[in-house]
C-alpha positions as CSV (number, residue, x, y, z in Angstrom):
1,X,-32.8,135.6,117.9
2,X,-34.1,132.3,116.7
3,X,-32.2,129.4,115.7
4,X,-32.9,129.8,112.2
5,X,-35.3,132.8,110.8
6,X,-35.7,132.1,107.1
7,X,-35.3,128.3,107.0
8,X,-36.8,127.6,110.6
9,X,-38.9,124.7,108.7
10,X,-35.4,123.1,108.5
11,X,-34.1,123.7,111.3
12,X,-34.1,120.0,112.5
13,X,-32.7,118.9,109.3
14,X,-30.0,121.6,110.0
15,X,-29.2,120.5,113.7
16,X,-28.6,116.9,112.4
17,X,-26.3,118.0,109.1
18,X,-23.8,120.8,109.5
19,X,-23.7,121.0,106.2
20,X,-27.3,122.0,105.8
21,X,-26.6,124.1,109.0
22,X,-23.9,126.4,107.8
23,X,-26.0,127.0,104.2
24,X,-29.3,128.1,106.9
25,X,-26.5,130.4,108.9
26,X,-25.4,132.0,105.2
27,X,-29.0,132.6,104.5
28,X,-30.2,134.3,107.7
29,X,-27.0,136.3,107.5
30,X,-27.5,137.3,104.0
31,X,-30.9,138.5,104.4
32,X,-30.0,140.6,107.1
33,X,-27.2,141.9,106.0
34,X,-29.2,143.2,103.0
35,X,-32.4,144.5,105.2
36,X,-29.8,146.4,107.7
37,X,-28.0,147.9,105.1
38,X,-31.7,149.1,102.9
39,X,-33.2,150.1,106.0
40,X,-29.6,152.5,106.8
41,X,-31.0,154.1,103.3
42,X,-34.0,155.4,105.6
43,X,-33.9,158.2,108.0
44,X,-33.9,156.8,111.8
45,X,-37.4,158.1,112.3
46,X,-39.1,156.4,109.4
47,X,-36.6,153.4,109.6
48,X,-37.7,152.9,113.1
49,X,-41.4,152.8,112.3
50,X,-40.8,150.6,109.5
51,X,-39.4,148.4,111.8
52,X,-42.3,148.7,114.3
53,X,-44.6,147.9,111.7
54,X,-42.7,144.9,110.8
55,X,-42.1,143.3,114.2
56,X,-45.6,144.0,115.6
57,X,-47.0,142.0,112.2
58,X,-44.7,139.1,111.9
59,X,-44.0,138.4,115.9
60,X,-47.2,137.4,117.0
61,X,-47.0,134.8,114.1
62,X,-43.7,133.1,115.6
63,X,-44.4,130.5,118.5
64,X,-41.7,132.7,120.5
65,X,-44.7,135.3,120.7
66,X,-46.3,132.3,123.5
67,X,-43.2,133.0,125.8
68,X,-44.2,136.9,125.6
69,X,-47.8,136.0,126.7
70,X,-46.6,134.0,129.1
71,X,-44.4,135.5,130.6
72,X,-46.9,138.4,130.8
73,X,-49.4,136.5,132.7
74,X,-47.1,135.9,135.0
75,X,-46.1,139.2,135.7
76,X,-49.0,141.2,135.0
77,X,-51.9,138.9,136.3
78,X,-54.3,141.7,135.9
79,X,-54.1,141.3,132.5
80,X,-56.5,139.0,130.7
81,X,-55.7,137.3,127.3
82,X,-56.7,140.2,125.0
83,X,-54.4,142.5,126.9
84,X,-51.5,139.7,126.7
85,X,-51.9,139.8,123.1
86,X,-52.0,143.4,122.8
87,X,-49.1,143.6,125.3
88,X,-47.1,141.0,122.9
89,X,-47.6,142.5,119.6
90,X,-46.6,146.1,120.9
91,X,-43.0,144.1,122.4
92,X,-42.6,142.9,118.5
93,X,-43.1,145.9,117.3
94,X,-40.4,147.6,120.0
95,X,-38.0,144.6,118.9
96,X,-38.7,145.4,115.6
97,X,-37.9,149.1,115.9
98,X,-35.0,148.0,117.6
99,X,-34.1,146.1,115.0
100,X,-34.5,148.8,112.5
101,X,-32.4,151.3,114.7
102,X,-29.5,149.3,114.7
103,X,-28.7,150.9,111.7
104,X,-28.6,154.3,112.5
105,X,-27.2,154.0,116.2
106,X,-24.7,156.5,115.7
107,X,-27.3,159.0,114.5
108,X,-30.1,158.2,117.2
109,X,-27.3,158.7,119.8
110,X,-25.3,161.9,117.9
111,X,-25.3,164.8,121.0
112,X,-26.2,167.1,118.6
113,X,-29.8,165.5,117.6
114,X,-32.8,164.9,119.5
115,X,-32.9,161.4,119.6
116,X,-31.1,160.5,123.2
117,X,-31.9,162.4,126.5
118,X,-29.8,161.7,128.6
119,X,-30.6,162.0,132.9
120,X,-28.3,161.0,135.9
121,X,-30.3,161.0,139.2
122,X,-28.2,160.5,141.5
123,X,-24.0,160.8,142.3
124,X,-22.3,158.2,140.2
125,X,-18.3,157.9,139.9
126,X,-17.6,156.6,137.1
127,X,-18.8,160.2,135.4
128,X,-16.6,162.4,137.4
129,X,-13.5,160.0,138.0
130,X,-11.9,157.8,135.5
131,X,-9.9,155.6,137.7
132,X,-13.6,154.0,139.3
133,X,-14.9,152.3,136.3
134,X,-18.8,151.1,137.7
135,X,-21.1,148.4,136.2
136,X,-23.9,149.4,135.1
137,X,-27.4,146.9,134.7
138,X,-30.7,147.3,133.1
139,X,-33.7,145.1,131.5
140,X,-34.3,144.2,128.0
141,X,-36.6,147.3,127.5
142,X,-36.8,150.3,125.2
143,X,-34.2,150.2,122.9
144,X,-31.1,148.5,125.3
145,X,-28.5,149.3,122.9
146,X,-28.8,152.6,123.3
147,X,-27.7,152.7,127.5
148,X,-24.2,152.2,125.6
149,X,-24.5,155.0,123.9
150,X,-25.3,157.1,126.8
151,X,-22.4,155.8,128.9
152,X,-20.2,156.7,126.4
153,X,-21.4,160.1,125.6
154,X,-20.5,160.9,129.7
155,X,-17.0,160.0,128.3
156,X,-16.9,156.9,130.3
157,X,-14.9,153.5,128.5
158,X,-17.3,150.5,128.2
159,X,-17.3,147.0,127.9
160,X,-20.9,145.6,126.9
161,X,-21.4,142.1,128.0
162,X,-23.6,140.5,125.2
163,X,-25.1,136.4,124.5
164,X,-24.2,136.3,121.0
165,X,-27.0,134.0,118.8
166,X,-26.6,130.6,117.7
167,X,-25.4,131.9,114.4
168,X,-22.3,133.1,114.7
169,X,-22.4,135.2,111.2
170,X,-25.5,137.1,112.6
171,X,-23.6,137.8,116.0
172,X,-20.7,139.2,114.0
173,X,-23.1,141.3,112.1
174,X,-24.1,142.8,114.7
175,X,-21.6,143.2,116.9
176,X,-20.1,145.4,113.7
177,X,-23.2,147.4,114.1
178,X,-23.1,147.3,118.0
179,X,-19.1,148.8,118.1
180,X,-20.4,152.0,115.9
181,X,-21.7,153.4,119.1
182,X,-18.3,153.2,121.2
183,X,-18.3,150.2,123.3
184,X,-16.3,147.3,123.0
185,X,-18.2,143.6,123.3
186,X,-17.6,140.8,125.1
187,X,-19.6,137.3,125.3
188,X,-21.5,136.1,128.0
189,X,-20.4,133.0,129.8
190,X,-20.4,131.3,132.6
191,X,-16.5,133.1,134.1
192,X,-16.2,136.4,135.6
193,X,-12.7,136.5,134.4
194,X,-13.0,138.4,131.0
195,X,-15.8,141.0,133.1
196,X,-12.7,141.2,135.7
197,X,-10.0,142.1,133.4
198,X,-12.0,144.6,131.5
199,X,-12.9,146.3,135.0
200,X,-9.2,146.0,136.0
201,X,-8.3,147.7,133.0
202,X,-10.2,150.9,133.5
203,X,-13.4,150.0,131.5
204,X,-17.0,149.8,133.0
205,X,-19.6,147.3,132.3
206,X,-23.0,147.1,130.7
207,X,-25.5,144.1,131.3
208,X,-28.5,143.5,130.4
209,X,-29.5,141.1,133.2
210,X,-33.3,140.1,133.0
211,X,-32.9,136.7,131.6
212,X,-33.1,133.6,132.8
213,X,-29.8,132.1,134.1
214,X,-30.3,128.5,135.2
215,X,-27.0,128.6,137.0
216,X,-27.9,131.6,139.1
217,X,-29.5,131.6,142.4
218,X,-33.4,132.4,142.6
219,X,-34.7,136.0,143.2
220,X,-37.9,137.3,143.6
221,X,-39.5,139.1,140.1
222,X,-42.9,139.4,139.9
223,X,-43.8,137.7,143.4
224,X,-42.1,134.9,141.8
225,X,-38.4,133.4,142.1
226,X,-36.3,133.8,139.2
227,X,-33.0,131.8,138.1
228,X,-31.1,135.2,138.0
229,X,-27.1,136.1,137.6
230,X,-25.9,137.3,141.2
231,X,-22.4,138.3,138.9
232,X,-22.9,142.1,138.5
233,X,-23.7,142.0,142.4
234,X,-20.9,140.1,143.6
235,X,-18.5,141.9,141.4
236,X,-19.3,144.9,143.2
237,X,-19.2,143.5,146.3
238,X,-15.9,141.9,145.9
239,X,-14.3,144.3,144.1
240,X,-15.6,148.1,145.3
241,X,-17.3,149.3,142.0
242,X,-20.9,150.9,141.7
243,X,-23.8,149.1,140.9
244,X,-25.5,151.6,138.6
245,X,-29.3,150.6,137.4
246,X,-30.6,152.1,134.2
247,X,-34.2,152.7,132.7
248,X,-34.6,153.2,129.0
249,X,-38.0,155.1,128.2
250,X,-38.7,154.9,124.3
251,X,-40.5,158.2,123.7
252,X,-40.8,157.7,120.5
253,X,-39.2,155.9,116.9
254,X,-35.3,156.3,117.2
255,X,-35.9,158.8,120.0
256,X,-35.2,157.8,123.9
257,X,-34.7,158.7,127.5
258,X,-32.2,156.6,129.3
259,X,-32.0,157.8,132.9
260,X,-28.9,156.9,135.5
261,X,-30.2,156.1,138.8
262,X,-28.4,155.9,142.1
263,X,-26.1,153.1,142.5
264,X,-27.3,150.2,144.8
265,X,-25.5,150.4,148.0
266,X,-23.9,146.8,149.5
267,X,-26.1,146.1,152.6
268,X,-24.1,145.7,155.6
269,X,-22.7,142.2,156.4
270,X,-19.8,140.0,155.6
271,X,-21.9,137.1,154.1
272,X,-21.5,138.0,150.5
273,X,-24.1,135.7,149.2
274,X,-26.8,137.1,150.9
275,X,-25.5,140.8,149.8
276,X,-25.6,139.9,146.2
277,X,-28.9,138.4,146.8
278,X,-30.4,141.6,148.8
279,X,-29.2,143.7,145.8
280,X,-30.4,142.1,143.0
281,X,-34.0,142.0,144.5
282,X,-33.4,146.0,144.6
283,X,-32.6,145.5,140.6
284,X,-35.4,143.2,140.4
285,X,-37.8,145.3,142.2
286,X,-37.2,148.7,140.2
287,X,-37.1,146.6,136.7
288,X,-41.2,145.7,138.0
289,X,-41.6,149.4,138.8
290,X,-40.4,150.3,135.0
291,X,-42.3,147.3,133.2
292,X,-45.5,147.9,134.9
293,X,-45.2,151.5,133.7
294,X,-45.0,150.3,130.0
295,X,-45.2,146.5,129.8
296,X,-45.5,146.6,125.8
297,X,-41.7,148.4,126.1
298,X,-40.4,144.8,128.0
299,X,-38.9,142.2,125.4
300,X,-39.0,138.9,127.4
301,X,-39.4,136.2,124.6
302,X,-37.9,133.3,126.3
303,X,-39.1,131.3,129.9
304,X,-37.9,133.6,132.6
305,X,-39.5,131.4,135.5
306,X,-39.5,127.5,136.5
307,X,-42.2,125.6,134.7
308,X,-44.0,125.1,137.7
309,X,-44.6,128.9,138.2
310,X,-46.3,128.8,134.3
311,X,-48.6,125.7,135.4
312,X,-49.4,128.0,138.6
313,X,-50.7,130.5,136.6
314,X,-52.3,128.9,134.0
315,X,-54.7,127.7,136.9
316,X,-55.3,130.2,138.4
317,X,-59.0,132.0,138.3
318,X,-59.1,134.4,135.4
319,X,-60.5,137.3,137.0
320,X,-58.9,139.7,135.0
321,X,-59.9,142.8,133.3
322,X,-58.2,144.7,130.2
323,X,-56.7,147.5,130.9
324,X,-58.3,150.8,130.0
């Protein structure tokens, strides 16, 4: 979420008064609040295409949208610019959708509609015993909210870890819409402590763990070393739960597949670094297998790599083709 949506052209005028600041953070949450709310007036088909429609028209327009084709040519360096584009203004219009379905999660995710399929591929714990709560990790694709509603519906507690946006009104917009599905929140930060307690306490955990994290360690994505959490990986490690990956498949607006696969096992060892590292390469290497399958489904709008891996790539020969 930017900084400032509606009064961006302020935004440094904002960062140096916090009076102008809190007036921006009042208007962005006013707007949405009203565009969540008329949108709920929608049925979650229709909503979500209106949403589509939206995102794919206004995103290529924000200087975020670079990022997207960035980060695209990075990952995908068969694609050439028209297919970055075309990659990037399909991600808007996914984010916008997702935006849009926010307000009919409980409805996309009801067990007696159409709208989430649910698949578990392999033997997972957590859904057969409650005392082995797991964690459970996937990439900003598809709709992400809705692998919360799936763990839930396998009557399983959850904790969603979450980085809340700069505006704090819009994060607790959200997060009211977010809780409708089941889960409780809890920030992202830098601790393992509140992840701990929550796991100690019976509940699993849902991350979304794509992002850049310039604390982490690096890991291979893409051919390329990534500033990556090694927290969901060490937790499981440490502690004994399941590291559960999960693939969300939009198959169409407000209707998804989000499929459970077999938990990453803890390679053998007692050097627990290099164990968290060997496992989130698996992560990283299955989250490559599901974006190449449908890299318009992949929201990555901010610098995932060092800089050095952009300049890289900028130089590189452009021998690319589209894609048919």
């Amino acid at each position: 979420m930017a900084r400032f949506i509606l009064g961006h052209a302020f935004r440094s005028l904002g960062d140096r008064n916090p009076g102008v600041q809190r007036a921006l953070f009042l208007l962005d949450h006013a707007f949405f609040s009203a565009l969540l709310w008329l949108i709920r007036l929608l049925p979650p088909v229709p909503a979500a295409r209106f949403g589509a429609r939206i995102g794919a028209f206004l995103g290529p327009r924000f200087k975020k949208s670079r990022a997207l084709e960035e980060n695209f040519r990075v990952a995908l360096p068969e694609l050439d610019a028209a297919a970055r584009r075309d990659a990037a203004r399909e991600a808007w219009g996914n984010a916008g959708a997702v935006f849009a379905e926010f307000a009919h999660l409980e409805a996309i995710s009801d067990p007696q509609g159409d709208g989430l399929e649910v698949r578990i591929l392999g033997e997972i714990a957590a859904f057969t015993d409650s005392t082995k709560p797991a964690i459970f990790v996937l990439p900003h694709q598809g709709n992400w909210e809705m692998s919360g509603a799936a763990i839930v519906r396998q009557g399983v507690p959850l904790t969603a870890v979450y980085s809340p946006p700069t505006n704090p009104l819009l994060g607790e917009l959200l997060r009211r819409w977010r809780i409708r599905i089941g889960c409780e929140l809890i920030a992202r930060d830098e601790s393992m402590r509140p992840m701990i307690k929550a796991l100690s306490s019976g509940r699993s955990l849902g991350i979304v763990m794509d992002r850049r994290v310039d604390s982490g360690k690096p890991v291979m994505l893409f051919g390329h070393p990534k500033p990556t959490t090694l927290v969901p990986a060490r937790l499981a490690i440490r502690y004994g739960y399941e590291l559960v990956p999960i693939h969300v498949e939009r198959l169409g607006p407000a209707r998804f597949r989000v499929s459970f696969h077999p938990p990453v096992a803890v390679p053998e060892g007692d050097d627990e670094l290099q164990q968290a590292l060997e496992m989130t390469e698996q992560l990283h290497r299955l989250f490559e297998q599901w974006i190449r399958q449908c890299p318009g489904s992949w929201f990555a709008s901010k610098r995932l790599w060092p800089k050095e891996t952009y300049t890289s790539a900028a130089k590189a020969p452009d021998t690319r083709s589209a894609m048919p």
